[in-house]
C-alpha positions as CSV (number, residue, x, y, z in Angstrom):
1,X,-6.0,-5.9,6.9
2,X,-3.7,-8.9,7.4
3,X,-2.6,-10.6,4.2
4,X,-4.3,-14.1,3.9
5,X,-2.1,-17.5,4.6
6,X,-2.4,-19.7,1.5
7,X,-3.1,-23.4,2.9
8,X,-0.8,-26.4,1.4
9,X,-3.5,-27.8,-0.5
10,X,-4.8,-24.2,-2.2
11,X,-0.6,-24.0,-2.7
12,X,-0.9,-27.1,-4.9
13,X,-4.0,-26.3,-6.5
14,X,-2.3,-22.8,-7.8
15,X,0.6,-24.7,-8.9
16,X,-1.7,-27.3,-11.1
17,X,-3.2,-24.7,-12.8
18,X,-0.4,-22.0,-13.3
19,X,1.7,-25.4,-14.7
20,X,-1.7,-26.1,-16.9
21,X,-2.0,-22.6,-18.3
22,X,2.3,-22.5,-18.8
23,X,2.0,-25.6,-21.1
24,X,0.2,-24.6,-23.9
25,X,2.0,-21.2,-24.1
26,X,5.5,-23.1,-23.7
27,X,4.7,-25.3,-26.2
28,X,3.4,-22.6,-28.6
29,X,6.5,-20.8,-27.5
30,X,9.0,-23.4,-28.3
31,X,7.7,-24.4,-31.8
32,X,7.9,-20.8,-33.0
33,X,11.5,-20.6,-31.6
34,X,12.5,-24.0,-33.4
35,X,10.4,-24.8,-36.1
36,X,9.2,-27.7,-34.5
37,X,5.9,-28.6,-34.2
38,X,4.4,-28.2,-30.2
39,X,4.0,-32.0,-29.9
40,X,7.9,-32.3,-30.3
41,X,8.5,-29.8,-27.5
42,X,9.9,-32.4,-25.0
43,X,11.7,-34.2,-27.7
44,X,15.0,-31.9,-27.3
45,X,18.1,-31.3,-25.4
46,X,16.6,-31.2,-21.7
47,X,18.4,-28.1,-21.0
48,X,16.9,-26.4,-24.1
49,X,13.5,-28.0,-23.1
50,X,14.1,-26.1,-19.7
51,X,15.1,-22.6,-21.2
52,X,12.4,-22.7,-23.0
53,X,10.3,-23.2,-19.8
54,X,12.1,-20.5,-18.0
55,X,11.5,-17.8,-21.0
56,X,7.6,-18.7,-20.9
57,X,7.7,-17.8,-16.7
58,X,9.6,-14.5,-17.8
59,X,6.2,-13.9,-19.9
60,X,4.0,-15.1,-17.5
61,X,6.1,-12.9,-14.8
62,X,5.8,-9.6,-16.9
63,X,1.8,-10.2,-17.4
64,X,1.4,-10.8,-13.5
65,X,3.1,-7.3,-12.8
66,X,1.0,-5.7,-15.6
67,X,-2.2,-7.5,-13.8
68,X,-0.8,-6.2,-10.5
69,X,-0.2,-2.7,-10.9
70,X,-4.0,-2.8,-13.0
71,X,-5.2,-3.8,-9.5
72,X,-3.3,-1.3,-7.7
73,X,-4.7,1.5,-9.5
74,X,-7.8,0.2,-9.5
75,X,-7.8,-0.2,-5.7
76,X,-6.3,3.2,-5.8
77,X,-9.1,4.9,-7.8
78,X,-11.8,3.4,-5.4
79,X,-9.6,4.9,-2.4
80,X,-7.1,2.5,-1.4
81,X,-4.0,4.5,0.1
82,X,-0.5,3.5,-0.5
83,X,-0.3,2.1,3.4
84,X,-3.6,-0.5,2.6
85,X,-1.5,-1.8,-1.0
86,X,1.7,-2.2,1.4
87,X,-0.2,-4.6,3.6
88,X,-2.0,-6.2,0.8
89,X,1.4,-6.9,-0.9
90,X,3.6,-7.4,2.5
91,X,5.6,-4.1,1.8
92,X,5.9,-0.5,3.8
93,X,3.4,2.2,1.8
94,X,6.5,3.1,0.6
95,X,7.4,0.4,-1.1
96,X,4.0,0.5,-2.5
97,X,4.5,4.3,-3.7
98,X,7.6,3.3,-5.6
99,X,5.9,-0.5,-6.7
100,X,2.9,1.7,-7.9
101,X,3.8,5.7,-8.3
102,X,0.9,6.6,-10.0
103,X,-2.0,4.1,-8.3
104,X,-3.3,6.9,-5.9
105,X,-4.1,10.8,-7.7
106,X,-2.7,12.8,-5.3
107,X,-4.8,15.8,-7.0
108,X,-8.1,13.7,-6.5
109,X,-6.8,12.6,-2.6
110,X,-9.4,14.0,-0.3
111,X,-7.8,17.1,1.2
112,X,-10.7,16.7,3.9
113,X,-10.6,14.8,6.6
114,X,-8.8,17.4,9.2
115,X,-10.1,17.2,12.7
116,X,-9.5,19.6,15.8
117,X,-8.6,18.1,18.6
118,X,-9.5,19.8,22.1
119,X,-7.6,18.3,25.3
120,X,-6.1,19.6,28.4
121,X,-7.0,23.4,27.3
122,X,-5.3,23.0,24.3
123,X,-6.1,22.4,20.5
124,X,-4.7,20.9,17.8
125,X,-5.5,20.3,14.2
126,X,-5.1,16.9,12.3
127,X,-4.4,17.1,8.3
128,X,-3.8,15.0,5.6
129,X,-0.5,15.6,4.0
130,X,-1.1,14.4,0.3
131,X,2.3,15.0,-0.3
132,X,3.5,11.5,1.3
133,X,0.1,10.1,2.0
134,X,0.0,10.4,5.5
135,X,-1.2,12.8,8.5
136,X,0.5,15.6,10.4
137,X,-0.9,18.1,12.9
138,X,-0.2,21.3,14.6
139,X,-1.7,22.4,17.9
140,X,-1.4,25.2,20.6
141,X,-1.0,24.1,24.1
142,X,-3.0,25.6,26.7
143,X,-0.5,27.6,28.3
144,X,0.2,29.7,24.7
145,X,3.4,27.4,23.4
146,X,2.3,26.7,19.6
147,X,3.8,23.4,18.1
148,X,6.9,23.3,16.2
149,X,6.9,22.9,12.7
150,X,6.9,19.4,12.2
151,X,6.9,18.9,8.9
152,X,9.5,16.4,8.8
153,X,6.8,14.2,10.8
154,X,4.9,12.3,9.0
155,X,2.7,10.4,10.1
156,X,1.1,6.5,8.8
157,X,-2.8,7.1,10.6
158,X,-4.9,9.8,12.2
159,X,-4.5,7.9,15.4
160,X,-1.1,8.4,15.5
161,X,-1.1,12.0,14.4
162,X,-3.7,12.1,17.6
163,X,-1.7,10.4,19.8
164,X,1.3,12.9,19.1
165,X,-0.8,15.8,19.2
166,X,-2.3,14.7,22.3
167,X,1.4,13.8,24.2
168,X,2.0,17.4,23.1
169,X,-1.1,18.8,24.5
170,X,-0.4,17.3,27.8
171,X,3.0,18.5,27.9
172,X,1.8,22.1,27.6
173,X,-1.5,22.3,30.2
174,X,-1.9,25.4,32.2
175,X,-2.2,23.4,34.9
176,X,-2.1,19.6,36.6
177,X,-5.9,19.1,35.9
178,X,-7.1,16.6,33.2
179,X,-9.6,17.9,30.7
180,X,-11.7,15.8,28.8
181,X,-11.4,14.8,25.2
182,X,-13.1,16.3,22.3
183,X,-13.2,15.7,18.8
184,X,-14.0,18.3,15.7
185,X,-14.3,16.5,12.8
186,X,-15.2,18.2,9.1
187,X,-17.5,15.0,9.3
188,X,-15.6,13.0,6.5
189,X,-13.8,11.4,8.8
């Protein structure tokens, strides 16, 4: 998913309405910190006028990061790992997993989802690790040598858990010949 450009004109249109919506609660804002009354909002020092704007964004800000991390566990709870937020937001899923720590149960993750890998004589197993949202595997290469533990490697997709898996299986043929490619999946993908 590649986060969406916003267009000059939809740029101005945002700005119209977030400037529509700030006035009333600015105003309302103002007149409680003064005792004036809202119609007399403008009628001040400018630079009081202009803290008094600048207090209303702070609200606005802290509702727009309550809104925002509603949506992330919402897309969490219908699925969404931390790697899809990061794109959606324009961060690294771990940026997302600190934005949003508790947007994706790691007890209701799908611990499914492991396929077997079969190339060059070898096998190899690819898992979800649910302890930092992403994929590992191990494999045994056709000529015996079993994968080190590789923990430490983990990995953003199943495709690049399949690609490592697959450099290793090559690496450790029993002989020169290629062997074709075949997938074992639990079926859940």
């Amino acid at each position: 998913m590649v986060t969406p450009e916003i267009t000059t004109a939809e740029l101005t249109a945002l700005d119209t309405a977030l400037l529509e919506a700030l006035n009333p609660l600015a105003a309302s804002m103002r007149a409680r910190a003064t005792g004036l009354p809202e119609d007399r909002m403008w009628a001040a020092d400018p630079s009081d006028v202009a803290l008094s704007i600048l207090s209303t964004w702070k609200v606005v800000d802290e509702e727009v990061k309550r809104l925002t991390a509603i949506a992330a566990q919402t897309a969490g709870a219908h699925g969404a790992s931390y790697e899809r937020m990061g794109v959606a937001w324009g961060i690294t899923r771990q940026g997302a997993r600190k934005k949003w720590p508790d947007a994706v149960d790691k007890s209701a993750a799908p611990k499914t989802g492991a396929s077997n890998l079969e190339l060059f004589g070898g096998t190899a197993e690819l898992f979800r690790d649910t302890s930092s949202d992403g994929w590992r595997w191990k494999g045994q290469g056709a000529d015996g040598t079993c994968s080190e533990d590789n923990g430490a490697l983990t990995l953003a997709t199943k495709e690049e858990a399949a690609a490592h898996a697959g450099a290793f299986l090559k690496e450790h043929t029993a002989d020169e010949g290629w062997m074709p490619v075949r997938w074992v999946t639990d079926g859940s993908g």
